[in-house]
N, C-alpha and C positions, 0 to 999 in steps of 0.2 A: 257585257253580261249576257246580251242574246247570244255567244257562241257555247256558253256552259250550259244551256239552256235542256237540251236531250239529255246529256250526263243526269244535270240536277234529279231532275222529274225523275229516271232512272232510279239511284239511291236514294232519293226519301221515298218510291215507292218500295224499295226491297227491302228500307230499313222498316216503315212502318209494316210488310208482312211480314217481316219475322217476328218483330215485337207484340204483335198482336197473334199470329200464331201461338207462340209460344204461351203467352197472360193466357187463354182459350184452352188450352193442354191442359187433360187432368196427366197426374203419373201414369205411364201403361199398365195395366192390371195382367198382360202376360211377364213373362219371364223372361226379360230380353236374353239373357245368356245362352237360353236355349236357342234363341236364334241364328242363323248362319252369316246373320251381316257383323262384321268385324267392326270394333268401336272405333278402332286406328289402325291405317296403313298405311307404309310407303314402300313404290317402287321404284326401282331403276333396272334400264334395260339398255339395250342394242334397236336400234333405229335407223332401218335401208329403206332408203325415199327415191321414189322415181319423179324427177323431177320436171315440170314446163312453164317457164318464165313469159313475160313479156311486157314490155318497158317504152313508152314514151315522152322524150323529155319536149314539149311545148307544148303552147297553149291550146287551149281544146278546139279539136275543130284540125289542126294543123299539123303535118308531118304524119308519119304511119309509125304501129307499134314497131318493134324488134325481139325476134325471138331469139334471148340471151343463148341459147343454147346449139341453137341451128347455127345463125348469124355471127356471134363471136364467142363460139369454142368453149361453152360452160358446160362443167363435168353434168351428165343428166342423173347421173344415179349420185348416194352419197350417204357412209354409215355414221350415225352421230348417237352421243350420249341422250337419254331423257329420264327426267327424273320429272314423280308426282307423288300425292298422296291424298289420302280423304280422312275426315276426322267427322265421324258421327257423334254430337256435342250435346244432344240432348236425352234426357232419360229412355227414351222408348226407342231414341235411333232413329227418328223419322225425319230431321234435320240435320243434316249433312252439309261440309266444307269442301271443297275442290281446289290442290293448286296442282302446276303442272310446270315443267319449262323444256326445253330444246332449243337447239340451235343448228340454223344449215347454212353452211358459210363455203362459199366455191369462190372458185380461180380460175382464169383461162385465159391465155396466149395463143394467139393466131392469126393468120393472113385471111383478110375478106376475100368470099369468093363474089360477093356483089356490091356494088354501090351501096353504103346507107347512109339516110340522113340525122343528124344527133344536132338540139338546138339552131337548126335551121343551117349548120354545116352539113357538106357533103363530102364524105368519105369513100373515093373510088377504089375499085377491086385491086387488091393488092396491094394494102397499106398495112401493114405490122400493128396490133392493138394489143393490149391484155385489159382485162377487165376484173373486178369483184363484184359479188352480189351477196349480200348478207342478210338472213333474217333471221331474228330472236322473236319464239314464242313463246310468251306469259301469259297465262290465263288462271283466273280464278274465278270459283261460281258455288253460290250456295243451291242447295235442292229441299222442297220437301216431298217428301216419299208420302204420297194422299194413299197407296195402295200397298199395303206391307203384313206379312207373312213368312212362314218358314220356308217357303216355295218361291214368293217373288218380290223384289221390293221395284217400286213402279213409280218416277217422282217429275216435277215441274219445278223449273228452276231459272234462276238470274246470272248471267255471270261477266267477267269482262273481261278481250284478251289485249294485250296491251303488243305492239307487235313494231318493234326499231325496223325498220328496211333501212340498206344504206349502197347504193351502186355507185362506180365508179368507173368509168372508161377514160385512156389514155392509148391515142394513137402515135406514130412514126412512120416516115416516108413522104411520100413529094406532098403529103399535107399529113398536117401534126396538129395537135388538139390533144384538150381531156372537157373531161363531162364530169359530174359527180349529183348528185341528189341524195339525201337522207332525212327521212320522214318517220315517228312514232306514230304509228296508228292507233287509237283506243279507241274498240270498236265492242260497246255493250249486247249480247246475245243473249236469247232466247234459247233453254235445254229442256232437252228428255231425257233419263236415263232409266232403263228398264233392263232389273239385273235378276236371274233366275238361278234357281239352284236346282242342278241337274240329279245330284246327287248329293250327300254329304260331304263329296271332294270335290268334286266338279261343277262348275258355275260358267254359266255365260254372260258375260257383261256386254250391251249397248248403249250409247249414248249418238243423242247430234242435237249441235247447235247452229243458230242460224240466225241471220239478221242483215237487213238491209237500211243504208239511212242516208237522204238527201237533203242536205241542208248550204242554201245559198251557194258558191260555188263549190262543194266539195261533197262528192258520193264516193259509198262507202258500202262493201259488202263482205260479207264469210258467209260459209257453209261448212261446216265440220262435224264429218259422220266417223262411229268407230266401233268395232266388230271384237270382239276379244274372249276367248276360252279360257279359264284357268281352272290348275289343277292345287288343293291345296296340299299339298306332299307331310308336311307335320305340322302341329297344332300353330304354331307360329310361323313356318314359313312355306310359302308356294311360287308356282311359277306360270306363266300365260304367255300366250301367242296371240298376237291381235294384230289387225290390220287399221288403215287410219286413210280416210280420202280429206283432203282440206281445199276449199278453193276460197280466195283472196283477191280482190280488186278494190284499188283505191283510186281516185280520181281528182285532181284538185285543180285549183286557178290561186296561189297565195293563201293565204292566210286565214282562212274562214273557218277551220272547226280547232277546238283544243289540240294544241300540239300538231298540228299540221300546216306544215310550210312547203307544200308542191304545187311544183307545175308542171304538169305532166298524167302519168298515167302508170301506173302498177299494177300486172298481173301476177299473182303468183300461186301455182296447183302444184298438188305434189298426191302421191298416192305410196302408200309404205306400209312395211310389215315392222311390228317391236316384239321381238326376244327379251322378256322380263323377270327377275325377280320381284315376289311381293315378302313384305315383313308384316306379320299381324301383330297386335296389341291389345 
């Protein structure tokens, strides 16, 4: 029971501010329609990440990271699908939904140019390896907009990204091995998002979330900032250009938080631009 223990606290507080938010709400007495924030949207875009890994599999304290990318030949750039949407759910608009997902999934074959060490093997220069590294991000986060206007909507928000890592390394030559680790992260954050209307077409959307949490043997961080212009081209549909920085470190000894079974250490940053359509509603 102490492992669910941060989650818990987490959702009965998000649940009880909304609910009580909301009971507290009269109707808005402006005219949401005139507004420029859109009741429903979804996008999907194009997603180029520059990516830098790094990965230790033992126990804390022991062996050095490995930089997946330098050390065994993981592609660093890489274009992927991502799809999201927002659903503003109540009368006036001031309470908003967030889901989001992507996926960065690399491949890499090649001969070490140095010794490394993986679960307390050592693998000398010039052993044949191919590796994977995969990760899937989920996230979803409510906000409410405490500052909202036809100019800016300005809000504070709960969200949670839930985030599968899965690596895999398998060597050949005068020493042979594989390695493998796979860990779900559910990692609850702290948002901001502060969206402005530049013009009647044009809009600047920012957000970042951010959260750190140490509990008994397993530490856990994100930092997720994101920079985005959009232009809304007809009544229903637009298009944006945004940038996106994420940094990720998980840390474990077994089994200590929900869903986490590592040993080892996970780094993962990436920095990228998305080429999007948006659909209004």
């Amino acid at each position: 029971m102490r492992k669910l223990t941060p989650l818990v606290f987490l959702f009965i507080f998000l649940a009880l501010f909304c609910t009580q938010a909301l009971a507290e709400e009269k109707p808005a007495k402006q005219n949401v329609e005139n507004l420029p924030w859109s009741e429903f949207n979804i996008n999907m875009g194009v997603f180029l990440s520059s990516t830098n890994s790094n990965v230790r599999l033992s126990a804390k304290g022991i062996g050095v990271g490995i930089d997946v990318e330098d050390a065994l030949g993981l592609d660093t750039t890489t274009n992927v699908l991502r799809l999201g949407g927002t659903w503003r759910f109540s009368d006036n608009r001031r309470h908003r939904a967030d889901v989001s997902w992507f996926a960065l999934r690399r491949n890499g074959d090649t001969t070490l140019g140095r010794d490394i060490v993986i679960n307390g093997v050592t693998y000398p220069t010039g052993t044949a390896i191919s590796t994977a590294l995969d990760l899937d991000v989920y996230k979803t986060s409510y906000t409410y907009s405490f500052l909202q206007d036809d100019r800016m909507d300005v809000g504070f928000g709960l969200g949670l990204y839930i985030m599968p890592i899965s690596f895999d390394f398998n060597a050949s030559g005068f020493v042979t091995g594989d390695a493998s680790e796979s860990v779900t992260a559910p990692l609850p954050v702290f948002g901001l998002r502060a969206d402005y209307a530049l013009t009647p077409k044009w809009f600047l959307k920012t957000s970042m979330d951010f959260f750190y949490l140490e509990y008994e043997q397993f530490r856990g961080a994100v930092f997720d900032t994101r920079l985005a212009l959009e232009y809304k081209a007809f009544k229903h549909v637009g298009f944006g250009l945004g940038v996106d920085n994420f940094r990720l470190k998980v840390e474990g000894e077994g089994e200590d938080y929900p869903e986490i079974d590592l040993n080892g250490q996970i780094e993962y940053n990436y920095f990228g631009a998305m080429l999007y359509t948006n659909v209004y509603f």
